[in-house]
N, C-alpha and C positions, 0 to 999 in steps of 0.2 A: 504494500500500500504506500503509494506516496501521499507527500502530508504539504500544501502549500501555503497553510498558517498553522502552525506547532499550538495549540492552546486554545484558539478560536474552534467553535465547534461552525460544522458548514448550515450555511441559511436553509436548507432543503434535502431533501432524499430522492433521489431518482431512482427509482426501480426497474430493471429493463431485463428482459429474458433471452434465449439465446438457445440455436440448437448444435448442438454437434451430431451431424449425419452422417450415416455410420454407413458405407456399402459396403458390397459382398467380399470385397476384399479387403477389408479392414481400413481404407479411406474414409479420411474427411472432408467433407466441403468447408472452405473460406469464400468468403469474398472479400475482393476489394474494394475499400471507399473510392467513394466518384470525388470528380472536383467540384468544386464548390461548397465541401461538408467541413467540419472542425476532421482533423487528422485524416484529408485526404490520401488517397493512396497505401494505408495503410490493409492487411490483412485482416478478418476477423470473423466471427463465427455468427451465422445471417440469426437475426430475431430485429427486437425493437423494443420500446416502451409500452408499456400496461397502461390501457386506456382508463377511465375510471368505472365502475363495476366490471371491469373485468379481472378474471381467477389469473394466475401464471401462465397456466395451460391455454386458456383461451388466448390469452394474447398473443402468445407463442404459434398456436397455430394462425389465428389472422396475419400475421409476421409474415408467417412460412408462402403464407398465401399471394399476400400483396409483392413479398420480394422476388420469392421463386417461383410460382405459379404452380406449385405444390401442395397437394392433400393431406392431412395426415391427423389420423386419430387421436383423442384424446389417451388412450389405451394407449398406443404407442412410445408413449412420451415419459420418460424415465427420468425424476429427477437426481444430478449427477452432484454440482458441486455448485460453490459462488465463488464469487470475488467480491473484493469494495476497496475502493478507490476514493478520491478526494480529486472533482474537478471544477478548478475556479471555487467557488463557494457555495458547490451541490456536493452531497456525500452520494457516489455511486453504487450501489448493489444492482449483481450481475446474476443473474440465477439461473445456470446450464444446464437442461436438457440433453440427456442423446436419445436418438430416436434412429430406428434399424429399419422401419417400412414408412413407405409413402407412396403415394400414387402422384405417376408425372413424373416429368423431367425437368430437373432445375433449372430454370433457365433465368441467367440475370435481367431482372426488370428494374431493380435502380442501381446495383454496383454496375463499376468497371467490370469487374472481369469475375469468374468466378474457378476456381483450384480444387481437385482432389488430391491430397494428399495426405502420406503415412504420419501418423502423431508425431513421430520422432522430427522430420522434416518441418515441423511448426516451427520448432526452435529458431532454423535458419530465415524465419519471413517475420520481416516490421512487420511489429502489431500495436495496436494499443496498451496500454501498462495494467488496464486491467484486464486483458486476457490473456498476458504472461504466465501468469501464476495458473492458470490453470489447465496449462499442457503436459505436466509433470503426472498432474491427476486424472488428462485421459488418459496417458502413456499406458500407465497403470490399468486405466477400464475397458481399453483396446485390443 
């Protein structure tokens, strides 16, 4: 976790969900940020923010929907691990799903680009600081 004011507690909480998509061959899906987002370019694992009345799960699938054009059960949807972060003066929590079935093909509707690859291979791709920490703990559920 990084910390941009030691002491100061952050103005807000932002809660955002995220899936790690898991195929037959033990691949992940990333995507990359477009331009014109905060940390363009960067790597990371496709979801979004939790709208209000909605569950993790719901959001997560809306996510799944609107980014990749992908189906996926609530069933499906394994919750894995978080993260939390400190960005600007919002406390981030990240709350990771993997999920092994979907209907459809991913296909990028707002990133640049989108990656399959082996957990280990995460390591070597810019990401965000808060989905650093938690390549270590797919490693492990891959």
């Amino acid at each position: 976790m990084s910390v941009a004011n030691p002491g100061k507690p952050p103005k807000s909480d932002l809660v955002v969900v995220a899936a790690a998509l898991v195929d037959r061959d033990g691949r992940l899906l990333v995507q990359q940020r477009p331009d014109g987002l905060p940390m363009a370019g960067l790597w990371e694992f496709p979801g979004g923010k939790i709208e209000p009345g909605e569950t993790p799960e719901q959001a997560l699938i809306r996510e799944l929907a609107e980014e990749l054009g992908i189906d996926v059960e609530q069933a499906c949807l394994a919750p894995a691990c978080f993260a939390s972060d400190i960005l600007g003066d919002r406390h981030l929590l990240l709350l990771l799903f993997v999920c092994r079935k979907w209907r459809g093909t991913p296909v990028a509707r707002h990133a640049s680009a989108l990656r399959w690859v082996r957990p280990v291979d995460l390591y070597g791709l810019a990401m965000p600081p808060a989905d650093k920490p938690l390549i270590g703990l797919l490693e492990a559920l891959i």
